[in-house]
C-alpha positions as CSV (number, residue, x, y, z in Angstrom):
1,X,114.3,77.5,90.4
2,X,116.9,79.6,92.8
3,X,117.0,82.9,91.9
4,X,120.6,84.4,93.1
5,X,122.0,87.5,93.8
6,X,125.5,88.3,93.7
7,X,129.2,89.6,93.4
8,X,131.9,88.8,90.9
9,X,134.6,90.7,89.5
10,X,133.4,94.1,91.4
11,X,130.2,93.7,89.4
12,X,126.1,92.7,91.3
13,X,124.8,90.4,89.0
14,X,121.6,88.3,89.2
15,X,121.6,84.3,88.1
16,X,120.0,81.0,87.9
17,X,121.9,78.7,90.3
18,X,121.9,74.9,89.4
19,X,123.6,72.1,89.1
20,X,126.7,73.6,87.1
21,X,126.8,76.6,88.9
22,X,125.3,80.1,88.4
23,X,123.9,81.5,85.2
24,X,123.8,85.2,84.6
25,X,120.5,86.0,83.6
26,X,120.8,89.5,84.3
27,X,123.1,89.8,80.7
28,X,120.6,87.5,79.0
29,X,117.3,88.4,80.1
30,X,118.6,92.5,79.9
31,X,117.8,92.8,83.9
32,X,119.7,94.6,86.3
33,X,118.5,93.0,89.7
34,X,116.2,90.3,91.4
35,X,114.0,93.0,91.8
36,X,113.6,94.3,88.2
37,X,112.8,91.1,87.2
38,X,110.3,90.6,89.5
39,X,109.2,94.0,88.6
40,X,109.0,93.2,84.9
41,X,107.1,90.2,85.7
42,X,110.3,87.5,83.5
43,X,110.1,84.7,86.5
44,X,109.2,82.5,83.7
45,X,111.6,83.7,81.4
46,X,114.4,83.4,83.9
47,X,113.2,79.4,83.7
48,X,114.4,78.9,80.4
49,X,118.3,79.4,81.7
50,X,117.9,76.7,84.2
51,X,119.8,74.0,82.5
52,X,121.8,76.6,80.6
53,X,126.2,76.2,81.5
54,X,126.9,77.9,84.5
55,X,128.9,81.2,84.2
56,X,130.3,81.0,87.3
57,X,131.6,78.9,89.8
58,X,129.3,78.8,93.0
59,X,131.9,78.8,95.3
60,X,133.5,81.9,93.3
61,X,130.9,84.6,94.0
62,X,130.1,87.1,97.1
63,X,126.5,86.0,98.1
64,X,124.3,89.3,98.3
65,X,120.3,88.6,99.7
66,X,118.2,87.2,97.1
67,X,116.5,90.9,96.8
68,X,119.5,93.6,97.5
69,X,117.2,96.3,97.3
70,X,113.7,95.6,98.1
71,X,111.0,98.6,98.3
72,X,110.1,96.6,101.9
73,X,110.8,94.7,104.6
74,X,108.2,93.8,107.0
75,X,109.1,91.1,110.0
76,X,106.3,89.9,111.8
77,X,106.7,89.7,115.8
78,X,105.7,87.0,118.1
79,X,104.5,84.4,115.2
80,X,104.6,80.8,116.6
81,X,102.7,79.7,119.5
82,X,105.6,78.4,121.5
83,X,107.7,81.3,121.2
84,X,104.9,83.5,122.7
85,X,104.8,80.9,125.7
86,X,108.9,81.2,126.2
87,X,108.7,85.3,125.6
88,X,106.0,85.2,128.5
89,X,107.7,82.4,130.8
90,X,111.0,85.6,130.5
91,X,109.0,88.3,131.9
92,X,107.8,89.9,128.6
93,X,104.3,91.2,128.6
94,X,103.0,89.7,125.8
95,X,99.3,88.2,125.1
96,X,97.7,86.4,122.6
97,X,97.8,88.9,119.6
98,X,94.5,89.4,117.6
99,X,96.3,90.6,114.8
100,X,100.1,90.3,113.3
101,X,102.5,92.7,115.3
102,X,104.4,94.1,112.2
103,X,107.8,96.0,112.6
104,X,110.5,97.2,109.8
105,X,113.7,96.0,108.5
106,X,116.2,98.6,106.4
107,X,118.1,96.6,103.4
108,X,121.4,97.5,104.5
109,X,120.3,95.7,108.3
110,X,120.9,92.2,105.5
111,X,124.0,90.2,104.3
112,X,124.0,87.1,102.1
113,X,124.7,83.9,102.6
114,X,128.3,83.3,103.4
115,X,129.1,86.7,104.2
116,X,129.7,88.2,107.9
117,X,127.0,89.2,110.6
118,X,127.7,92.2,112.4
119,X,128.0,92.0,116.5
120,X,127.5,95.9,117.0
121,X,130.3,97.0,119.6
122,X,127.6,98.7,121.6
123,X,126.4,95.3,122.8
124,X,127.4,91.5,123.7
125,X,123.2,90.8,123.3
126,X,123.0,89.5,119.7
127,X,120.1,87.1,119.2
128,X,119.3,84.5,116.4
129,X,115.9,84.0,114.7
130,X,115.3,81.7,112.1
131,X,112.6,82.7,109.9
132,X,111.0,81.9,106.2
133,X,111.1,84.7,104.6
134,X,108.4,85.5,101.7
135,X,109.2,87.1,98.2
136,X,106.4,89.4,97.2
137,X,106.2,89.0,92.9
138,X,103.0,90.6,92.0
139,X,102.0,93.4,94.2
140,X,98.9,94.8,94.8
141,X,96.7,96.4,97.8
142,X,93.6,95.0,99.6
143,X,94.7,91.5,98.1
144,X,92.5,88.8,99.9
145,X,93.6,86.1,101.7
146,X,92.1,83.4,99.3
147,X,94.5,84.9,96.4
148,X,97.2,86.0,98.2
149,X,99.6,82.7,97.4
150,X,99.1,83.6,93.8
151,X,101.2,87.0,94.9
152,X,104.3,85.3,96.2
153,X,107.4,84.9,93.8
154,X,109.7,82.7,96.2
155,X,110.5,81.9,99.4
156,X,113.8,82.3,101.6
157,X,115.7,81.3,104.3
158,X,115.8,84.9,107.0
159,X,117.7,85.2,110.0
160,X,116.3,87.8,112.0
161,X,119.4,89.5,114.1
162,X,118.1,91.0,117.4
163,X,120.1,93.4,119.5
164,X,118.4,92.7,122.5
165,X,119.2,95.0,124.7
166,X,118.5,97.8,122.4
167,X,115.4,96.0,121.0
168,X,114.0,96.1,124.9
169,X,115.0,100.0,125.4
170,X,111.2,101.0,124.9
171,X,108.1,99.1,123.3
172,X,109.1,100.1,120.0
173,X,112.0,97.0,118.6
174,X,113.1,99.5,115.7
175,X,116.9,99.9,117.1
176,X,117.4,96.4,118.4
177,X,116.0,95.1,114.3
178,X,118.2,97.4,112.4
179,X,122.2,97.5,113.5
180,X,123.9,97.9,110.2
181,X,124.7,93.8,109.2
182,X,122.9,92.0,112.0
183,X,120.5,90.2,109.7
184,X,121.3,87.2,107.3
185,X,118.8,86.5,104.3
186,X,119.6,83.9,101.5
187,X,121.3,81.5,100.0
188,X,118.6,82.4,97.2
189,X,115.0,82.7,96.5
190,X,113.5,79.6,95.6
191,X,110.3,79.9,93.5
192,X,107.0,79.5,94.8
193,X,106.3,76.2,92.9
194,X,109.7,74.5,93.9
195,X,108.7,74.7,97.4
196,X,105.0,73.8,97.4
197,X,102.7,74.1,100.5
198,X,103.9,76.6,102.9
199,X,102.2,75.7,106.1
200,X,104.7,72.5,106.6
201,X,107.8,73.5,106.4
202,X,110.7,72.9,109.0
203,X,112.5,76.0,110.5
204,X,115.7,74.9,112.2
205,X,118.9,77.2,113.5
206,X,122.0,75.4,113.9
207,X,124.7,77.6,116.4
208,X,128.1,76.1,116.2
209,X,126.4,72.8,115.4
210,X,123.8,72.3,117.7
211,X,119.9,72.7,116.8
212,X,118.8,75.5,119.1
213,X,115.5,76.3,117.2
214,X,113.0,73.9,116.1
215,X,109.8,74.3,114.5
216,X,107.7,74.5,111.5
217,X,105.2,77.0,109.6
218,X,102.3,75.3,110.4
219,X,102.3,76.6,114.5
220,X,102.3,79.7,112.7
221,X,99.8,81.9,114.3
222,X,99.1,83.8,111.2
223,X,99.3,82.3,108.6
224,X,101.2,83.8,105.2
225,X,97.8,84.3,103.2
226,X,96.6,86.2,106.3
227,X,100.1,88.2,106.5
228,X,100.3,89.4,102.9
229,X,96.5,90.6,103.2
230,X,97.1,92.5,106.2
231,X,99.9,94.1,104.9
232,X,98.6,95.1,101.9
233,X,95.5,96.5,103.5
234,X,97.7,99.5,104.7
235,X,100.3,99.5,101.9
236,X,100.6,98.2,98.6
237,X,102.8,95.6,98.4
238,X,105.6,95.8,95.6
239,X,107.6,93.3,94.0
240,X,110.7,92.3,95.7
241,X,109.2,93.1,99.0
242,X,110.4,90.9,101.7
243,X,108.3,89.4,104.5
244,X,109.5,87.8,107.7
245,X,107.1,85.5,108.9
246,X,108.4,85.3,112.7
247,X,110.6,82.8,114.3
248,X,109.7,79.2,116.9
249,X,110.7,78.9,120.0
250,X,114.5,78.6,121.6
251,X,115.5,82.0,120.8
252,X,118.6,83.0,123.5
253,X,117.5,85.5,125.1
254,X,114.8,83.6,127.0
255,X,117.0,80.6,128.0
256,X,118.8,80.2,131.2
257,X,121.5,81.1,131.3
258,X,120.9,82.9,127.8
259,X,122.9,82.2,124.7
260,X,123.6,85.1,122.6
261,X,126.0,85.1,118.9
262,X,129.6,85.6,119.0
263,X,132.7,86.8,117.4
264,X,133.7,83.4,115.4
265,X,130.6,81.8,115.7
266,X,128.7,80.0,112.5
267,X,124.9,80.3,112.7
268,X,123.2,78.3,110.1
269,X,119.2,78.2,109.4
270,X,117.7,75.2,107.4
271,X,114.4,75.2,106.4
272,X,112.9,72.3,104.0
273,X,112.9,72.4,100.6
274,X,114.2,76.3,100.7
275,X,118.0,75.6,101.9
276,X,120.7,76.4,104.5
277,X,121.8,79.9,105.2
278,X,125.3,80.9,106.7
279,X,126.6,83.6,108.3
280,X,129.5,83.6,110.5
281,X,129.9,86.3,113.2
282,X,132.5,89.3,113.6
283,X,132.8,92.1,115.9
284,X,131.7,95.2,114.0
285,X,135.3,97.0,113.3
């Protein structure tokens, strides 16, 4: 099931997408976002709609990200083994981590599939990361790794917009993660039993057409049990909270001569059995 968030007529709505377009389950079901659903636990109820006529046209809706509004947004930082080696190989100190390096995302960092990423006018430094992102749909605290699957709601398709040169000001990446539109997150959350297993997923970014990214979850050095149990060790986790789970290797920054995004540029990430996600790139006005 791909739960949508979106536009249409000046209204957000919240829908089933399938195969004859999107179905507002937000006027059926008597919920006002992705994340009130998930709150009030109708995942399954939202089911029922999947084969219902579509409402709207697919192609006639503003995108939003799957979860608008999310309580919170944690990336995780230097995630796959080969991206540590290429981060190292550019000069950034960086070792083996013994436990997930965890920074924050603000929801209005994120635009939808479709819509426009930012490239701030303060830098010509913007990076790509292509990323699974994980939709939290029963919270808790001190869940354990062995249940922690049984937490997830969905999964999604996160492109993790860096400001490098920001990002690289001091130790702390909080400025460089959080320019106002630099982040793409979409086309939709697909539930956690559409997509299956996790750990064997491919994580592709596509930059004008060609692949610059390449990997898949399971050179993940933590793994997403591991992640949602950290995390909920020193927060509980809510529903509709967002988790990036870190991005491969063949980021831009640490090629030569680097490759950053710009102005009229389409970056896609495709990751199996979750989707593609587009954004095309503008210079912030």
């Amino acid at each position: 099931m791909k739960i949508v968030s979106y536009r249409v007529d000046g209204a957000d709505r919240v829908g089933v997408a399938g195969a004859s377009g999107i179905v507002d389950i937000g006027r059926r079901l008597g919920v006002t976002s992705a994340r009130d659903l998930l709150e009030r636990d109708l995942l399954a109820a939202a089911r029922e709609f999947e084969g219902a006529p579509g409402d709207h046209d697919v192609a006639a809706v503003a995108f939003l990200p799957p979860v608008p509004d999310p309580h919170h947004i944690f990336c995780i930082g230097i995630n796959y083994r080969d991206h540590l080696a290429e981060v190292q190989a550019a000069g950034v100190a960086r070792t083996f981590p013994n436990e997930p390096s965890v920074f924050v995302r603000f929801a209005d960092t994120l635009v939808g599939h479709g819509q426009d990423l930012l490239l701030p006018r303060v830098s010509q430094s913007f990076d790509y990361e292509a990323e699974l992102a994980v939709v939290i749909g029963k919270g808790g605290r001190h869940i354990g790794e062995t249940d922690a699957l049984d937490h997830v709601a969905g999964y999604a398709c996160f492109n993790d917009g860096s400001i490098r040169d920001w990002q690289f000001h001091t130790t702390q990446v909080t400025p460089g993660k959080n320019f106002a539109g630099t982040g793409g997150f979409g086309p939709w959350l697909v539930s956690a039993d559409e997509v299956g297993d996790p750990d064997d997923l491919d994580v592709r970014l596509v930059l004008n057409g060609r692949t610059l990214q390449h990997g898949n979850t399971r050179d993940l050095i933590f793994r997403i049990p591991k992640i949602i149990a950290y995390l909920s060790t020193f927060v509980p986790l809510r529903p509709g909270d967002v988790i990036a789970t870190g991005t491969p290797a063949g980021v831009g920054f640490s090629r030569k001569p680097p490759i950053f995004m710009r102005s009229g540029d389409m970056c896609e990430v495709h990751i199996d059995r979750v989707g593609v996600l587009r954004n095309s790139v503008a210079r912030e006005p």
